[in-house]
N, C-alpha and C positions, 0 to 999 in steps of 0.2 A: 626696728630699732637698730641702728648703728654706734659703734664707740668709736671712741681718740683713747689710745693707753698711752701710760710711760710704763715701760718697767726696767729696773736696774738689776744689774747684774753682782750678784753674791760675790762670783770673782773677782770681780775687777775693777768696780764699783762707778761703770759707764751706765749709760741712761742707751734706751732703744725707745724710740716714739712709733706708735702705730695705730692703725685701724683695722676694725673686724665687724662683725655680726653676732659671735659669739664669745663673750672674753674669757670664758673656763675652760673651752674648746681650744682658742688658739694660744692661752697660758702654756695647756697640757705640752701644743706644738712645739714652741719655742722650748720648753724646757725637758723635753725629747730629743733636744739636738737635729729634726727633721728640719728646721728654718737656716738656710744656707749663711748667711749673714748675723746669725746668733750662737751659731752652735759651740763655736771655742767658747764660749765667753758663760753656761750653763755654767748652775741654775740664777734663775730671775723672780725678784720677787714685784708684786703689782704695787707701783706708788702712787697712779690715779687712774682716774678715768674719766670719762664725757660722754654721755649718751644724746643721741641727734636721730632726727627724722627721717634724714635724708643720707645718703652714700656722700653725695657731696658737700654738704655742711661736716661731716666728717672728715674728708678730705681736707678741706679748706682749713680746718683747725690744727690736724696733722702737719701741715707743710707750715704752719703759723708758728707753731712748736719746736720745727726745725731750723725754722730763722732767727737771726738773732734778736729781735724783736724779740720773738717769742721765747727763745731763752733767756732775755734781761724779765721778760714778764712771772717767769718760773719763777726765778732767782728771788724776784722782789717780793713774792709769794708762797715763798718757801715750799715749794712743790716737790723741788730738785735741790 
């Protein structure tokens, strides 16, 4: 099983979209400050998630997320 997260930032109230395998696992990561591209911006809290069968259906939905397509689709869906 694979996921799609968002999680937002406490700080500073940006969004990070991502993928994993384990989302309590790489919750802990990110809000450890050990994630190079997250670490100013601790702590993060979780605002969704998608689980998928496949690495790459996750993928695909990650990078959907990051488009703006996929952020008017947040938006309209009160996700973000």
């Amino acid at each position: 099983m694979y996921i799609t997260y968002i999680l937002k930032s406490i700080k500073d109230g940006r969004y990070y979209y991502g993928s994993c395998g384990d989302m309590d696992k790489r919750l802990t990561i990110h809000n450890s400050g050990k994630v190079k591209s997250t670490k100013s911006r601790i702590p993060f809290e979780l605002i969704s998630k998608e689980e998928y069968e496949t690495r790459s259906e996750t993928q695909k939905r990650e990078y959907y997320f990051k488009s703006i397509d996929g952020y008017i689709w947040l938006k309209q869906n009160n996700i973000i």
